[in-house]
Steps between C-alpha positions, in 0.01 A plus 500: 500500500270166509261620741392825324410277192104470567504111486259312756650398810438111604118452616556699853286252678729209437792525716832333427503311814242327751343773728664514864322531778689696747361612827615741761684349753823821593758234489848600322438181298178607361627839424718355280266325305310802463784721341611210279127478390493843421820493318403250300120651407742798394672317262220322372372805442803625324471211277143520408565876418844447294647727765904391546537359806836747602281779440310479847553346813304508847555524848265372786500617816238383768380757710384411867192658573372408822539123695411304224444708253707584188524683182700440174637781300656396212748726323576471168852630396525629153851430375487594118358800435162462195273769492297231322483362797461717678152616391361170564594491837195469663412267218770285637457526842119413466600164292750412805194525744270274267771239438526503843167433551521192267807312684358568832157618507409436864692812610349876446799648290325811445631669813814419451748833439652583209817726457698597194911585540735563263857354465758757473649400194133405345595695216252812603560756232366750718719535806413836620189738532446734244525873592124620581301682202 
């Protein structure tokens, strides 16, 4: 497990690609290039973080609001199960947001939603409840 070896990611304020300037416009076309934007933060992030790649996956899902007015919510799917992982979580989530920030840094990400779903063969070694104490 690469990414729970403490080795310095890359310098976080260097992205791997020229920032994008994207700006809100509601067309299909431009919703497009904002999930493929966030997918590919995600697995920048991965990267950076020695997190494998098949281990999460995201969903975006554009949520209208009112005439002109929309919200993301991105979901991240966990398919393999790492407890590892897990714990860092919000860790994760948090480095999404800034490397987010970095490729397109004219849009506020921060209220953007964030979700966390579970594939059902993830690998959960916990499938049910316990009894209650």
């Amino acid at each position: 497990m690469n990414f729970l070896k403490r080795r310095r990611p890359k310098d976080p304020r260097t992205p791997s690609a020229a920032p994008l300037s994207i700006t809100p416009s509601g067309t299909p076309q431009h919703s497009d290039v904002r999930r493929e934007l966030i997918r590919v933060v995600l697995k920048d992030t991965l990267r950076l973080h020695g997190i494998p790649f098949g281990w999460l996956a995201c969903e975006v899902i554009i949520i209208a609001r009112s005439p002109g007015q929309e919200q993301l919510h991105i979901q991240l799917v966990l398919i393999r199960w790492n407890e590892q992982l897990l714990r860092y979580a919000a860790a994760l989530q948090q480095q999404l947001l800034l490397g987010l920030n970095r490729f397109d840094p004219s849009v506020d990400h921060s209220k953007y939603i964030f979700s966390w779903r579970f594939a059902p063969d993830c690998g959960c070694p916990f499938p049910l409840m316990p009894d209650p104490a």
